[in-house]
C-alpha positions in Angstrom: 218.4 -39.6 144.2 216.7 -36.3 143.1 218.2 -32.9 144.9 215.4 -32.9 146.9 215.8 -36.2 148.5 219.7 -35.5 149.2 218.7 -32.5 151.1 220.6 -30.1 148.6 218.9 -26.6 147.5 218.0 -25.7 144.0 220.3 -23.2 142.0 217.5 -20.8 142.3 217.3 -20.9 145.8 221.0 -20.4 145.8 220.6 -17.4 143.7 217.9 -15.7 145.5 219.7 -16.4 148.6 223.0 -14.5 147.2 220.4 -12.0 145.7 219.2 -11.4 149.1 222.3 -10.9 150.6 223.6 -9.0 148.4 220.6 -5.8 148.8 221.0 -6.8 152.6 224.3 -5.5 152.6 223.5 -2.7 149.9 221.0 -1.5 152.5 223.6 -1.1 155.2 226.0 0.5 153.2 223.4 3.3 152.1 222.7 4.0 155.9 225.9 4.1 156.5 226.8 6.4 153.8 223.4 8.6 154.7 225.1 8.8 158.0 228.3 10.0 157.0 226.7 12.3 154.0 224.4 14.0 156.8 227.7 14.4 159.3 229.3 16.4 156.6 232.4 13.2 156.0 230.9 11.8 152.2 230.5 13.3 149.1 226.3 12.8 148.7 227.8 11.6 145.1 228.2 8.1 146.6 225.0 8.1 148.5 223.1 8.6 145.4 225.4 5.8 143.7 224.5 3.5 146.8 220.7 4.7 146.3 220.9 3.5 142.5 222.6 0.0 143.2 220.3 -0.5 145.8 217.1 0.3 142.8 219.3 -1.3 140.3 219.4 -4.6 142.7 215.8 -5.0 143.4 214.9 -4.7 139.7 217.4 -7.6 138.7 215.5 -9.4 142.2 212.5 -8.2 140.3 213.1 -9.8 137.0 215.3 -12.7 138.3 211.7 -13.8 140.1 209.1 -13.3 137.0 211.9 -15.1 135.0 212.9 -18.5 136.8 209.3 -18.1 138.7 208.5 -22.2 137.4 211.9 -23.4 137.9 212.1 -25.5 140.9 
């Protein structure tokens, strides 16, 4: 019985799925620190760390994608 057939999802689905999730979350923490930043309560130091994990992230999507792009 192939994965397919048992219902299960590959281990690149798996990954883009925690990939996904992953800048989901990065995204809401970077407007939540933008709001904080602009209020005057955060350092804009971690807002432009937030900014760069966020880039960081969708270039490691980016690559992960070209990379595994035949793997099923």
């Amino acid at each position: 019985m192939s994965a397919d057939e048992a219902g299960m999802i590959s281990l690149r689905s798996f990954h883009l799925f925690f990939i996904y999730l992953a800048l989901s979350l990065m995204v809401f923490t970077l407007a939540w620190a933008g709001r904080q930043a602009m209020a005057g309560r955060l350092d804009m130091g971690l807002l432009a760390a937030a900014g760069a994990l966020l880039f960081l992230g969708l270039g490691y999507l980016s690559w992960f994608k070209r990379r595994y792009k035949g793997l099923r």
